[in-house]
BASE-881836 format. One record per residue (C-alpha): chain; x, y, z; residue number from 1. Coordinates in pm, 1 decimal, padded with zeros to 6 digits, m for minus. Example, Ala and Ser with C-alpha at 12.3 -4.5 7.8 and 13.67 -1.06 7.14 Angstrom:
+-------+----------+----------+----------+-----+
| kette |        u |        v |        w |  nr |
+-------+----------+----------+----------+-----+
|     A |  01230.0 | m00450.0 |  00780.0 |   1 |
|     A |  01367.0 | m00106.0 |  00714.0 |   2 |
+-------+----------+----------+----------+-----+
***
This chain:
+-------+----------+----------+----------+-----+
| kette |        u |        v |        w |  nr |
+-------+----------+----------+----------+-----+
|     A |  10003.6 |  12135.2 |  09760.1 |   1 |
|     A |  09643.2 |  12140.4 |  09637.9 |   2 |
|     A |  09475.5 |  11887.5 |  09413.3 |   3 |
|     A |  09144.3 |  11754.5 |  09310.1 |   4 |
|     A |  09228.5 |  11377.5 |  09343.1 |   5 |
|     A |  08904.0 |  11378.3 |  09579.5 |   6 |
|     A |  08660.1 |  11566.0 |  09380.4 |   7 |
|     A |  08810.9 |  11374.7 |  09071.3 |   8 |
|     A |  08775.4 |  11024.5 |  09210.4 |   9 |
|     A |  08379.2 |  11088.3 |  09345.2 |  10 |
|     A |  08310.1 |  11212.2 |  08989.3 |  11 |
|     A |  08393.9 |  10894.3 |  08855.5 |  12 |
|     A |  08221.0 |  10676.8 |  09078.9 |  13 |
|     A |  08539.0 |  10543.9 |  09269.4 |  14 |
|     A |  08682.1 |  10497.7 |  09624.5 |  15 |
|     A |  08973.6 |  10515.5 |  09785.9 |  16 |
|     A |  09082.1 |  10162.7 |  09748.6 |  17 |
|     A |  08992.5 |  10127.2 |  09373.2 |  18 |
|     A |  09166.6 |  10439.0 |  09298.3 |  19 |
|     A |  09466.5 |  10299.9 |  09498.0 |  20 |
|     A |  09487.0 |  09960.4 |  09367.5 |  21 |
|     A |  09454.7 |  10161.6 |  09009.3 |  22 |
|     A |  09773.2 |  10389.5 |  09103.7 |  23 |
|     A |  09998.4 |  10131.4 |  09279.4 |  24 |
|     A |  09958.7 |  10298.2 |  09622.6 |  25 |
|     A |  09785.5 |  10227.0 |  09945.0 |  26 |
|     A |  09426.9 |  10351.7 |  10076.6 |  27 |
|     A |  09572.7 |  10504.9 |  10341.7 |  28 |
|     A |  09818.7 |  10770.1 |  10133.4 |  29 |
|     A |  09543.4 |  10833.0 |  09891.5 |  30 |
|     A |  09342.7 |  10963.3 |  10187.3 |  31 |
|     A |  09582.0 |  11125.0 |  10287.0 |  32 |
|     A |  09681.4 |  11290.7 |  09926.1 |  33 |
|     A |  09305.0 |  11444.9 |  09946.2 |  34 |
|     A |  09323.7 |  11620.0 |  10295.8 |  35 |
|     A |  09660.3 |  11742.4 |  10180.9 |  36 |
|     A |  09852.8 |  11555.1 |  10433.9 |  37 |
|     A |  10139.7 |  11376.5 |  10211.3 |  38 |
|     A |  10269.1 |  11514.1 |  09871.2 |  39 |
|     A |  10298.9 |  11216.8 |  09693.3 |  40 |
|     A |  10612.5 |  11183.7 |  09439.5 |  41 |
|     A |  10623.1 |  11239.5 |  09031.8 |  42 |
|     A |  10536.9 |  10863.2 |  08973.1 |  43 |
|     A |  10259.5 |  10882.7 |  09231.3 |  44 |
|     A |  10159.9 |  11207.8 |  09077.5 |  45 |
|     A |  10125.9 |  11054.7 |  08706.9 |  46 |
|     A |  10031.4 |  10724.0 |  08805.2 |  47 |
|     A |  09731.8 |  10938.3 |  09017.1 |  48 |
|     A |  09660.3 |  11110.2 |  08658.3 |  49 |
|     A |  09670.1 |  10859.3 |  08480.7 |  50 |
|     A |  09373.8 |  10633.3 |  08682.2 |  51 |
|     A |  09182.8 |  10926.4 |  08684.7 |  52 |
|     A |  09212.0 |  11034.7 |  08332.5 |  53 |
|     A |  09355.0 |  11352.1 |  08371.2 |  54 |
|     A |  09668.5 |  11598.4 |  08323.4 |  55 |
|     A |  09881.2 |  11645.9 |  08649.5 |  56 |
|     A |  09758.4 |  12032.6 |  08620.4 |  57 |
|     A |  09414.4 |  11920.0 |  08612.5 |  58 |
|     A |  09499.6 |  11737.6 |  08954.5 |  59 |
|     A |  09806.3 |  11937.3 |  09100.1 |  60 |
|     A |  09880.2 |  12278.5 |  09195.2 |  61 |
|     A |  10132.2 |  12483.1 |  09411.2 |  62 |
|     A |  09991.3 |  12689.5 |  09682.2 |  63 |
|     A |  10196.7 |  13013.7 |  09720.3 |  64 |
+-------+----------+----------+----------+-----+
***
């Protein structure tokens, strides 16, 4: 899965453990969310969207 979680997060000024504490997750599986390591679940996914002020498409997409 692709996603602009990265891109999105620099754009706003924020690392990895802001944008963690912000979502409910850990520093370590937002890092790995950005090199497309771990596809994190629905809740992750909005949570994610939510702390970044954007849609899940704006973030998420499938790779075929």
């Amino acid at each position: 899965m692709k996603n602009n979680v990265k891109i999105t997060r620099i754009k706003l000024s924020m690392n990895q453990q802001e944008l963690a504490q912000k979502a409910g997750a850990t520093r370590q599986t937002i890092g790995l969310i950005e090199k497309g390591e771990y596809n994190p679940s629905l809740n992750l996914c909005i949570a994610l969207a939510k702390a970044l002020n954007k849609t899940l498409d704006e973030l998420f997409w499938e790779v075929e």
